[in-house]
C-alpha positions in Angstrom: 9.8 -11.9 38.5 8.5 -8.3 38.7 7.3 -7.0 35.5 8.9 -3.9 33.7 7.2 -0.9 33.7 4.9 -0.1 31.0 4.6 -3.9 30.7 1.8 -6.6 31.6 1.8 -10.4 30.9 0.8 -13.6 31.9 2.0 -16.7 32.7 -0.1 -19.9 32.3 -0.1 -23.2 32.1 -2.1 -26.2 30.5 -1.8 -30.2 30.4 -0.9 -31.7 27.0 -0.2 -35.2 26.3 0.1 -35.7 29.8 3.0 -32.9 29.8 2.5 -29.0 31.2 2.9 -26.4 28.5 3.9 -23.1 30.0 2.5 -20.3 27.5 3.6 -16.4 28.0 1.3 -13.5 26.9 2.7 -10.6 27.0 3.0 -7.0 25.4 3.2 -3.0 26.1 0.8 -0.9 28.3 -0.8 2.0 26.1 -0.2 5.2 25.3 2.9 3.9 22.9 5.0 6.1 21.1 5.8 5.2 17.2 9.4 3.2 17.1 11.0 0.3 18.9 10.0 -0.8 22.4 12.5 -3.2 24.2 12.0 -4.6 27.5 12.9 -8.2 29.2 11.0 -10.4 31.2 12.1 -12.6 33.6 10.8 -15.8 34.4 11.3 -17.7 37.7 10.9 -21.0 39.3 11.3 -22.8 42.0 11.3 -26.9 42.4 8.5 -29.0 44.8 10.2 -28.0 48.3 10.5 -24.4 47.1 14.3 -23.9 46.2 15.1 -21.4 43.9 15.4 -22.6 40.4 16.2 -21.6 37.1 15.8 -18.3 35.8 14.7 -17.4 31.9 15.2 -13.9 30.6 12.7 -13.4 27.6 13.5 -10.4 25.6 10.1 -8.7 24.4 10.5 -6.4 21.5 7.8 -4.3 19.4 8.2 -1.5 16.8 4.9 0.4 17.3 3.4 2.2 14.1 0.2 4.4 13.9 -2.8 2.7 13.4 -3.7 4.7 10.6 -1.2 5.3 7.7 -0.5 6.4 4.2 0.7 5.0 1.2 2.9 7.0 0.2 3.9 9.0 3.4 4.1 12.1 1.5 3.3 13.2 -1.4 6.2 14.7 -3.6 5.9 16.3 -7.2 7.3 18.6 -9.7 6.1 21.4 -11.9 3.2 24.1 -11.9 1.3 21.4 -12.7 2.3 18.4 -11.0 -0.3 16.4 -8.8 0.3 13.3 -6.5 -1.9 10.7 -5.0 -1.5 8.2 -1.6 -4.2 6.1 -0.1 -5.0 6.1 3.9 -5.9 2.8 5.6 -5.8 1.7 9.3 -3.9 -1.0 10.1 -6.8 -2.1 12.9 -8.5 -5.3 11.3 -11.8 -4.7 10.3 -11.6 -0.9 10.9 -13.4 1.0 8.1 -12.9 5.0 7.2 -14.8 8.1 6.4 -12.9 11.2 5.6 -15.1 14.0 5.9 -12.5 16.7 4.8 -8.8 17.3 3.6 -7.6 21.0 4.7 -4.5 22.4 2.6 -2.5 24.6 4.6 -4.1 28.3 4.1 -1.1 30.0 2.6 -0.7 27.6 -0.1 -4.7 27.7 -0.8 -4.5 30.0 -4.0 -2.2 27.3 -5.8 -3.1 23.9 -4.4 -5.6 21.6 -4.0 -6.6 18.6 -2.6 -9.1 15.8 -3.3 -10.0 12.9 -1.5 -12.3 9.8 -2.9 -13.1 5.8 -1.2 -11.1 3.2 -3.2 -14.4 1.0 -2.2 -16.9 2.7 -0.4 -20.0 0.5 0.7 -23.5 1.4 1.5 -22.5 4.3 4.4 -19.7 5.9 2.7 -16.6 4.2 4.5 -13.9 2.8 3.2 -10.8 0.2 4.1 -8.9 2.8 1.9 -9.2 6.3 0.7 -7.2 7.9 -2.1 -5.9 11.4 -1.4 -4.9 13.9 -4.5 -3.1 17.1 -4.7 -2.5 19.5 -7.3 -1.2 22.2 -8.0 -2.3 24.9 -10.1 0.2 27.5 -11.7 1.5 29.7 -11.1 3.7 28.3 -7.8 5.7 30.8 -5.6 9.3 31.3 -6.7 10.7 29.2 -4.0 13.3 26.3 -4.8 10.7 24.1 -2.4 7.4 24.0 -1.3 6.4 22.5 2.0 4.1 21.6 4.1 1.2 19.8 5.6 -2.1 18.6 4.7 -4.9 18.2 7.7 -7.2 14.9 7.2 -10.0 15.0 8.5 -11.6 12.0 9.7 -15.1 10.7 10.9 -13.6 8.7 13.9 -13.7 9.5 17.6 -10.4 8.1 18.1 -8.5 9.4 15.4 -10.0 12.7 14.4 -7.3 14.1 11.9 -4.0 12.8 10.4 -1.3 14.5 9.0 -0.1 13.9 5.5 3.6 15.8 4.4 3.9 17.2 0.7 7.3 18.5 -1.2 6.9 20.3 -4.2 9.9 21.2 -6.5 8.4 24.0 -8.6 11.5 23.9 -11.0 
């Protein structure tokens, strides 16, 4: 049948043990938002003198994430003093980082800071992962909560800078 929009697949077909195996490829067309994708397909056929046949409806589901993402998500701590740590990986097999910066927000400069290292760098300085540190230095503004968002920036043509979220509770 016709194909969705924002869809593409294919339909093909192959000879084993002397029986045809009917194999479906399909997925979403790019750009993708993050979250659930839903869409059905629908797969016709006819019989030799070219009768309609039966009809399949295959239901084709994804939940798109970034490529590249944190562990933790963001970084929350407590105190004048407090510090937290996440690691950044893609999710794109093979894909190596380099961070060549990590930009705290400029209001916040005079009592945070933040650090970045490889977890296992090889001979050029990327990494599969990359461990991120803030701190904070006292003494905090007198604010129930501190928020905000770290800029990281990245050697990568693609992906250039990612977002990481912090929460401080300065108590």
């Amino acid at each position: 049948g016709p194909l969705p929009s924002g869809v593409h697949a294919e339909l093909g077909v192959e000879t084993r043990n002397g029986l045809p195996l009917w194999t479906l490829r399909a997925g979403f067309d790019p750009p993708l938002t993050s979250g659930p994708l839903r869409s059905v397909l629908l797969i016709t056929s006819e019989d030799h003198q070219g009768a309609p046949g039966r009809s399949i409806e295959v239901p084709l589901t994804a939940q798109v994430v970034p490529d590249i993402q944190a562990e933790l998500e963001r970084l929350v701590f407590a105190g004048p003093t407090g510090r937290a740590a996440a690691e950044l990986h893609s999710l794109l097999a093979g894909q190596r980082l380099r961070i060549t910066g990590v930009e705290v927000p400029e209001a916040a400069r005079s009592f945070l800071a933040a650090d970045f290292a490889p977890v296992e760098a090889d001979s050029s300085g990327t990494s599969q992962r990359w461990r991120i540190t803030l701190a904070a230095r006292a003494p905090l503004p007198e604010q129930d909560l501190i928020t905000g968002q770290l800029v990281v920036r990245l050697d990568d043509p693609q992906h250039p800078s990612v977002a990481l979220d912090y929460v401080i509770h300065p108590r």
